[in-house]
N, C-alpha and C positions, 0 to 999 in steps of 0.2 A: 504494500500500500504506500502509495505517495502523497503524502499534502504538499500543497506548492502555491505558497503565497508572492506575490508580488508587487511590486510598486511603479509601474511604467506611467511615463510622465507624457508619453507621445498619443494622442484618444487615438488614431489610424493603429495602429500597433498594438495597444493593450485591447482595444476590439478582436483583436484580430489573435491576439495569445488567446483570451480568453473563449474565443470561438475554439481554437487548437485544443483546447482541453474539454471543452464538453462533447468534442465528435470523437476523443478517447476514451469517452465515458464517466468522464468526472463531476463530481456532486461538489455544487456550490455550498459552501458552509458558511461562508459569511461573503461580503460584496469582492474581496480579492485571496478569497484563500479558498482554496477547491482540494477533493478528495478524491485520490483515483486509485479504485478497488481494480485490479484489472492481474491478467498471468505475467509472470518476468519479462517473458519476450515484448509484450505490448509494453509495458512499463519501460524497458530499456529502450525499445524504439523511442519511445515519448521523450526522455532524457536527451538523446543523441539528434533529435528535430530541435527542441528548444535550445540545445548548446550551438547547432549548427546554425540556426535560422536565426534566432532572435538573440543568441549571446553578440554578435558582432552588433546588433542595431538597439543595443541600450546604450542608455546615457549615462556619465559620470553618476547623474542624481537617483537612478534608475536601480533599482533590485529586485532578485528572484531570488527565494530560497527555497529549494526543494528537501526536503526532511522524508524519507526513506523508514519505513516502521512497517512489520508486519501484524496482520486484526489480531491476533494473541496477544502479542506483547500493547498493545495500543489500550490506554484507558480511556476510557468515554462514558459521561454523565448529562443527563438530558434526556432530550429528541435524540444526542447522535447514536444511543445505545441502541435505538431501534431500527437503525439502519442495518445490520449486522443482522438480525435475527430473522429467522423465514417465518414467511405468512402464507399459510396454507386456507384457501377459501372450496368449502365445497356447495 
């Protein structure tokens, strides 16, 4: 699981990360930190696009941290706890 908060200061750009992470399947948790539940392969692609694509086009004032934790080790209180849990309807 990856969170991946940011700070991009250019609106064309940060539209356009934040597009980059919902079509990898990532849950918005709050207005610039997102949650991507996804296999290693899709998660490392995801890392190696933002490094390639968007690390050259930030600015000095500009950040991304990407924080790396798997749902075991990850603690959550709230709504986020019930993101994790299966919902069976019959």
């Amino acid at each position: 699981m990856l969170v991946i908060s940011y700070d991009i200061s250019d609106d064309k750009l940060r539209a356009k990360f934040a597009k980059t992470l919902v079509k990898q399947g990532a849950i918005r948790l709050q207005y610039s930190v997102y949650e991507v539940n996804n296999t290693k392969r899709v998660l490392d692609n995801l890392k190696i696009r933002l490094e390639k694509f968007y690390g050259p086009r930030l600015k000095g004032c500009d950040s991304v941290f990407i924080f790396e934790t798997d749902t075991k080790n990850a603690i959550k209180y709230g709504n986020a706890i019930h993101r994790d849990q299966d919902i069976v309807f019959f």
